[in-house]
C-alpha atoms as a printed R data frame, in Angstrom:
    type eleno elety resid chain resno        x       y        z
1   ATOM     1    CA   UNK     A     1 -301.657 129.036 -136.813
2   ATOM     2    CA   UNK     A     2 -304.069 128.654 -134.083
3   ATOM     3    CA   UNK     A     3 -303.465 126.178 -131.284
4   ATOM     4    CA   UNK     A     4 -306.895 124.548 -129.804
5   ATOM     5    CA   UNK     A     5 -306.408 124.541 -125.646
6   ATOM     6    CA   UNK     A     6 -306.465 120.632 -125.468
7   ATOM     7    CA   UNK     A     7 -302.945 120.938 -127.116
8   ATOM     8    CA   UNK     A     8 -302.072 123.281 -125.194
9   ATOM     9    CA   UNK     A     9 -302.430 121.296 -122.535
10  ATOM    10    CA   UNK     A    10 -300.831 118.695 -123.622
11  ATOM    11    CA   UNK     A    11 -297.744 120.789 -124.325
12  ATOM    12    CA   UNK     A    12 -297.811 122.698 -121.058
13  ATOM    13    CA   UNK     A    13 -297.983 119.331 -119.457
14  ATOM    14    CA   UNK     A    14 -294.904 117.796 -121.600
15  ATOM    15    CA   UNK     A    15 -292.689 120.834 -120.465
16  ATOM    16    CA   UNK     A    16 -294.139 120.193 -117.192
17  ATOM    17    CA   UNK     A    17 -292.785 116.305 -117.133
18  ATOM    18    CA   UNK     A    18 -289.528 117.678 -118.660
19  ATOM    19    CA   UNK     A    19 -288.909 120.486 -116.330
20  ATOM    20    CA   UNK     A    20 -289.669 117.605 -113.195
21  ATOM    21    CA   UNK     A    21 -287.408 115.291 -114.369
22  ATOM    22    CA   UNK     A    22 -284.228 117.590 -115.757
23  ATOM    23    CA   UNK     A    23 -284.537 118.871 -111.618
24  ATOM    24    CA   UNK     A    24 -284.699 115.884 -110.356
25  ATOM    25    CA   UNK     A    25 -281.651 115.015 -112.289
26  ATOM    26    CA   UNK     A    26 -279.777 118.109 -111.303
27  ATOM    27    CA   UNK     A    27 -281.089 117.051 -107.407
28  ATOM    28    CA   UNK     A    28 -279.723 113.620 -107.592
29  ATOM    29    CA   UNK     A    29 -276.214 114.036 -109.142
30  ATOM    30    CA   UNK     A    30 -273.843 111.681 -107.284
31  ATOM    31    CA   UNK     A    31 -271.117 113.411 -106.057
32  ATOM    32    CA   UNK     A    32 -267.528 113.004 -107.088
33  ATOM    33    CA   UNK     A    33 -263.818 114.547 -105.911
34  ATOM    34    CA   UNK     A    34 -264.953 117.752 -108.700
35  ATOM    35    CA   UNK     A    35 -267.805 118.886 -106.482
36  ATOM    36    CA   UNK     A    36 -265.174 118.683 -103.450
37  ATOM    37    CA   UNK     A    37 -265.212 120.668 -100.889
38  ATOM    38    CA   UNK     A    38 -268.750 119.869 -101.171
39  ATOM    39    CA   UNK     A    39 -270.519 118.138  -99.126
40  ATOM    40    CA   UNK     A    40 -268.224 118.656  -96.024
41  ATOM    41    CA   UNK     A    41 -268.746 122.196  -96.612
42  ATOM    42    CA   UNK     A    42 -271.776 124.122  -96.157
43  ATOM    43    CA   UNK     A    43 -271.763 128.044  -97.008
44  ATOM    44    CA   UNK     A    44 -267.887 128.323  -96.093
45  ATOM    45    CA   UNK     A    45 -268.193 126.323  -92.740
46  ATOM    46    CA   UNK     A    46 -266.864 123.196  -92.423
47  ATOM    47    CA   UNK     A    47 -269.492 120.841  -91.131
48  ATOM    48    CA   UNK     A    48 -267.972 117.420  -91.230
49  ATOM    49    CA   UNK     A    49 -265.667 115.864  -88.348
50  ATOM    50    CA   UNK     A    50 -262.457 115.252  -89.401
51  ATOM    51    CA   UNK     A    51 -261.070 111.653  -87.989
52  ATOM    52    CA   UNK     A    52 -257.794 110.754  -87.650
53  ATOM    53    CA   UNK     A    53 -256.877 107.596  -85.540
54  ATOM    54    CA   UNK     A    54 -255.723 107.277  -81.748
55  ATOM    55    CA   UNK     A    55 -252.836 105.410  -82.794
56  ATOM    56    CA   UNK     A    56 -251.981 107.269  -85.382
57  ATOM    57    CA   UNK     A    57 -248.649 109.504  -86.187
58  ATOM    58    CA   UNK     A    58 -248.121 112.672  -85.496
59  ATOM    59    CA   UNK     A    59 -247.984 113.413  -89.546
60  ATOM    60    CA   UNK     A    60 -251.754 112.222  -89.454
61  ATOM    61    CA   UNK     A    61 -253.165 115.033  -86.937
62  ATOM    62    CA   UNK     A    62 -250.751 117.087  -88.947
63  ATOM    63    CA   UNK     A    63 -252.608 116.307  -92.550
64  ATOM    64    CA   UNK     A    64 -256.079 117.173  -90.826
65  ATOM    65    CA   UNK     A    65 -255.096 120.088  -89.518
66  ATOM    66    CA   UNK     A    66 -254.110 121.311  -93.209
67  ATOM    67    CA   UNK     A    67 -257.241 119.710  -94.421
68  ATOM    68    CA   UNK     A    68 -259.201 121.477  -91.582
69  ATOM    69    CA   UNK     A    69 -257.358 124.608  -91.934
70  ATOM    70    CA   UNK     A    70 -257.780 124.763  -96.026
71  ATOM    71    CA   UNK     A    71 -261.962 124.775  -95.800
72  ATOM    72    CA   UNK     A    72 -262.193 127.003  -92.841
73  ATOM    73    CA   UNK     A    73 -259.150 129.193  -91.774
74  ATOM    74    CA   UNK     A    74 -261.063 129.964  -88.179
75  ATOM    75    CA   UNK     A    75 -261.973 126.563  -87.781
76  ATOM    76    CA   UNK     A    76 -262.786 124.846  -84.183
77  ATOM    77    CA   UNK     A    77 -260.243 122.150  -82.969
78  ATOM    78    CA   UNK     A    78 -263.275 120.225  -82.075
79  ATOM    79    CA   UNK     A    79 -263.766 119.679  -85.428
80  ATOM    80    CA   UNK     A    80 -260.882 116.678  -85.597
81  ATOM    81    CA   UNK     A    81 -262.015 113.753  -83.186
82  ATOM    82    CA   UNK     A    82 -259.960 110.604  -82.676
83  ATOM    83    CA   UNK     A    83 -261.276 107.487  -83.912
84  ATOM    84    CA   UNK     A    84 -262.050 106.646  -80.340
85  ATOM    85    CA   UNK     A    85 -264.266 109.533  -79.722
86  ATOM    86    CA   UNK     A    86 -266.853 108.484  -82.045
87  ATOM    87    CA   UNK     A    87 -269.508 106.690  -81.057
88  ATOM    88    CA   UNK     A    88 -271.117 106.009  -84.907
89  ATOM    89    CA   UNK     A    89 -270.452 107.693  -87.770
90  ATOM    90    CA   UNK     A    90 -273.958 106.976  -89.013
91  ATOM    91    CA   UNK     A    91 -275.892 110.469  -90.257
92  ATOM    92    CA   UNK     A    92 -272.495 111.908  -90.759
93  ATOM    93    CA   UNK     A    93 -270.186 113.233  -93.443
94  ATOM    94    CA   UNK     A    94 -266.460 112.815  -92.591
95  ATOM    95    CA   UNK     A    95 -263.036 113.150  -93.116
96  ATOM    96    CA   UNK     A    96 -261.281 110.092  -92.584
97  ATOM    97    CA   UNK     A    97 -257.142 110.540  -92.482
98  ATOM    98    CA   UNK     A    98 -254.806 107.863  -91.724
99  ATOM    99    CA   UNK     A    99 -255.678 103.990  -93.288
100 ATOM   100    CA   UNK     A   100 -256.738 101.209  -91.515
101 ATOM   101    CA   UNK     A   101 -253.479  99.905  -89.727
102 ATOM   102    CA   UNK     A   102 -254.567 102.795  -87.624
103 ATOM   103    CA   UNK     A   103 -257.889 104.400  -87.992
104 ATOM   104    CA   UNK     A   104 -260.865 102.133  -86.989
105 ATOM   105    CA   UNK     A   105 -263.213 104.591  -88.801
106 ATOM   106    CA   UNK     A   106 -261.080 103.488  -92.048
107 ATOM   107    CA   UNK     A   107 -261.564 100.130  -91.466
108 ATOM   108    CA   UNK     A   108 -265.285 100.499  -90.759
109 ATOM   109    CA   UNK     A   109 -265.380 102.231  -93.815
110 ATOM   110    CA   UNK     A   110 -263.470  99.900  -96.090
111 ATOM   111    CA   UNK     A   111 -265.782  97.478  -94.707
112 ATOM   112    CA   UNK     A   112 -262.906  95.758  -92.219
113 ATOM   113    CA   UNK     A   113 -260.283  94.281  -94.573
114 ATOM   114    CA   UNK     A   114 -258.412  91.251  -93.439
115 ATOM   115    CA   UNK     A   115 -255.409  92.811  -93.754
116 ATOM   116    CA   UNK     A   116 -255.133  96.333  -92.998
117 ATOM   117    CA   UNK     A   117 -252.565  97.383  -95.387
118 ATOM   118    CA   UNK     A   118 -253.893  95.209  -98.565
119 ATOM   119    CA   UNK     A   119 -255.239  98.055 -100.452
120 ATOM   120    CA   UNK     A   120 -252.177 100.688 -100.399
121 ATOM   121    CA   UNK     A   121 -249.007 100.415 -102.057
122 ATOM   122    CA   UNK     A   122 -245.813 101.506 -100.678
123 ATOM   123    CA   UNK     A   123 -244.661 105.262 -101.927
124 ATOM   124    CA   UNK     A   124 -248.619 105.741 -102.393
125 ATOM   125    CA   UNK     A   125 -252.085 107.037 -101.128
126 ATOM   126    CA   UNK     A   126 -254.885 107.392 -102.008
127 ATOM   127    CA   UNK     A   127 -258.150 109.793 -101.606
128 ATOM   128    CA   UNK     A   128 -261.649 107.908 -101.768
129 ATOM   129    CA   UNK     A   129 -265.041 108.775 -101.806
130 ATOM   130    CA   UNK     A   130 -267.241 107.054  -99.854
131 ATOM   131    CA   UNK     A   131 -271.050 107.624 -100.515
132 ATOM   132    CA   UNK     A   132 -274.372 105.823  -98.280
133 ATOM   133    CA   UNK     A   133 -276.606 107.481  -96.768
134 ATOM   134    CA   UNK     A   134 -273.630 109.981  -96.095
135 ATOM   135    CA   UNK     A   135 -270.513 110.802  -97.180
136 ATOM   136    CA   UNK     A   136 -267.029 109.888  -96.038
137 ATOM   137    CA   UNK     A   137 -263.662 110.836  -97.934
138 ATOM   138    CA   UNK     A   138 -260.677 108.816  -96.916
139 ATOM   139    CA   UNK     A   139 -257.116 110.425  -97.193
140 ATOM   140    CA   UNK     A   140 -254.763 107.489  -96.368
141 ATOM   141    CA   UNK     A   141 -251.301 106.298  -97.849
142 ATOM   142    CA   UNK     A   142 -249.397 103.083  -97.101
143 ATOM   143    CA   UNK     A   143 -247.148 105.106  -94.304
144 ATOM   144    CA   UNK     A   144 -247.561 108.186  -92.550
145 ATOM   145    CA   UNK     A   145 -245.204 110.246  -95.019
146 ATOM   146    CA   UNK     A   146 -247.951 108.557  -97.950
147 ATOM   147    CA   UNK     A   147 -250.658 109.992  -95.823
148 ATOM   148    CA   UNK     A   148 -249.216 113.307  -95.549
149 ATOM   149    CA   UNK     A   149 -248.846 113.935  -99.378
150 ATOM   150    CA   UNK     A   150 -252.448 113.445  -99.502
151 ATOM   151    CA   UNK     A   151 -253.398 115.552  -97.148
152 ATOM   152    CA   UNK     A   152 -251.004 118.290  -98.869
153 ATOM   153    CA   UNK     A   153 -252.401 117.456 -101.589
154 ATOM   154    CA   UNK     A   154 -255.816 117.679 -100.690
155 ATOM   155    CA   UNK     A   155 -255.505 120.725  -98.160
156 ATOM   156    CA   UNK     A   156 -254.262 122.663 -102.093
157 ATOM   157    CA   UNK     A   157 -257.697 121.225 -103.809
158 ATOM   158    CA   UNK     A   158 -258.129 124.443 -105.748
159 ATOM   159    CA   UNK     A   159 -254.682 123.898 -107.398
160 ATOM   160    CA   UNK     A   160 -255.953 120.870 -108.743
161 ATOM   161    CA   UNK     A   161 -258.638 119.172 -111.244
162 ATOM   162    CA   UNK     A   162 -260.516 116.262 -109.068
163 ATOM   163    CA   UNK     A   163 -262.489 113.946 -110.721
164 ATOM   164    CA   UNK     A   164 -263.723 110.728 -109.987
165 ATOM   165    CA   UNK     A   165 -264.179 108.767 -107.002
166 ATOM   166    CA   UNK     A   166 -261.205 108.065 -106.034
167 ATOM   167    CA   UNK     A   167 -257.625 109.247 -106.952
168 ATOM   168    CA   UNK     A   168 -254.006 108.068 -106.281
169 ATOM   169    CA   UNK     A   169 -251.124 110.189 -104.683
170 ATOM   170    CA   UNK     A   170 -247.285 109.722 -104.936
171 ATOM   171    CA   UNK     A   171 -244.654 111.194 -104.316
172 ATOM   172    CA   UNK     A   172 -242.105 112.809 -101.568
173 ATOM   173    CA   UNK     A   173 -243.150 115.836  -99.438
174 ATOM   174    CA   UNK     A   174 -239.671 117.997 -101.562
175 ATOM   175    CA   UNK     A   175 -240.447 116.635 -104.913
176 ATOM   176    CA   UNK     A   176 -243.455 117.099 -107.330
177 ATOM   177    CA   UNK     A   177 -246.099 115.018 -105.930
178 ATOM   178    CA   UNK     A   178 -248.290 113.217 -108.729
179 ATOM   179    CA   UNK     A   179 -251.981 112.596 -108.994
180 ATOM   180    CA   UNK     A   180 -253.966 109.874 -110.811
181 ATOM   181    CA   UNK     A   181 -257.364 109.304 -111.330
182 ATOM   182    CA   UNK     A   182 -258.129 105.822 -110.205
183 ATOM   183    CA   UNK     A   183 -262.265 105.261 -110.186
């Protein structure tokens, strides 16, 4: 069978159109907690600040260093700011610890709810993906001990399956801590 050239063209353009838009696709997959540590992580180097608020606990500072520590083992302590450090988190990705009660980066990023505590239960915590133009991943609980599940949790991604946007921690720091998928 003999093909004339003006279907070959037409076939060399449809696997043209499909090859364009299966990359494009591919290109703009929305991320979720699976693709974790990525985007805060570029070629093994962490390249996101890590926030954790001024008036935070010392279990706070304590979850981003795991965090820090578990995507770069030489990492720079200039790499976790305090809330009041930053001047705009705008063109940023970011790693948000500690809820709004006492992180004003968490509140900016929850979009400044009336009450600070009206999204967490007591006993649990959550980690949320934030995307804009950016990405920000909060890793807050309803108390400091909440928090610092998550960030155990989180700091031990590859021991777990992500998925989602956002997923729910409970649990104590000497007992099985459990993980459900929430968005």
């Amino acid at each position: 069978m003999v093909i004339g050239e003006k279907t070959r063209n037409i076939i060399f353009f449809c696997i043209i159109i499909i090859v364009i838009f299966t990359i494009s696709v591919v290109a703009t997959k929305d991320f979720d907690l699976s693709d974790y540590p990525k985007p805060f992580v570029k070629e093994n180097v962490l390249t996101s600040v890590i926030i954790v608020g001024e008036n935070a606990k010392i279990g706070d500072m304590m979850g981003a260093i795991d965090i820090a520590a578990s995507l770069e083992p030489q990492f720079e302590p200039s790499i976790i700011k305090l809330d009041t450090e930053i001047d705009s988190i705008k063109g940023k990705n970011i790693i948000v610890v500690g809820g709004p009660c006492v992180n004003t980066v968490a509140a900016e990023i929850m979009g400044w709810p009336q009450k600070c505590d009206q999204d967490f239960e007591p006993g649990k915590a959550k980690i949320k993906l934030f995307e804009d133009e950016n990405f920000a991943l909060l890793v807050a609980g309803y108390s400091v001990t909440d928090t610092t599940i998550a960030c155990k949790i989180l700091s031990n991604y590859k021991d777990y399956n992500f998925n989602g946007s956002e997923i729910e921690t409970a649990g104590t720091v000497l007992d099985d801590m459990i993980i459900k998928k929430i968005k």
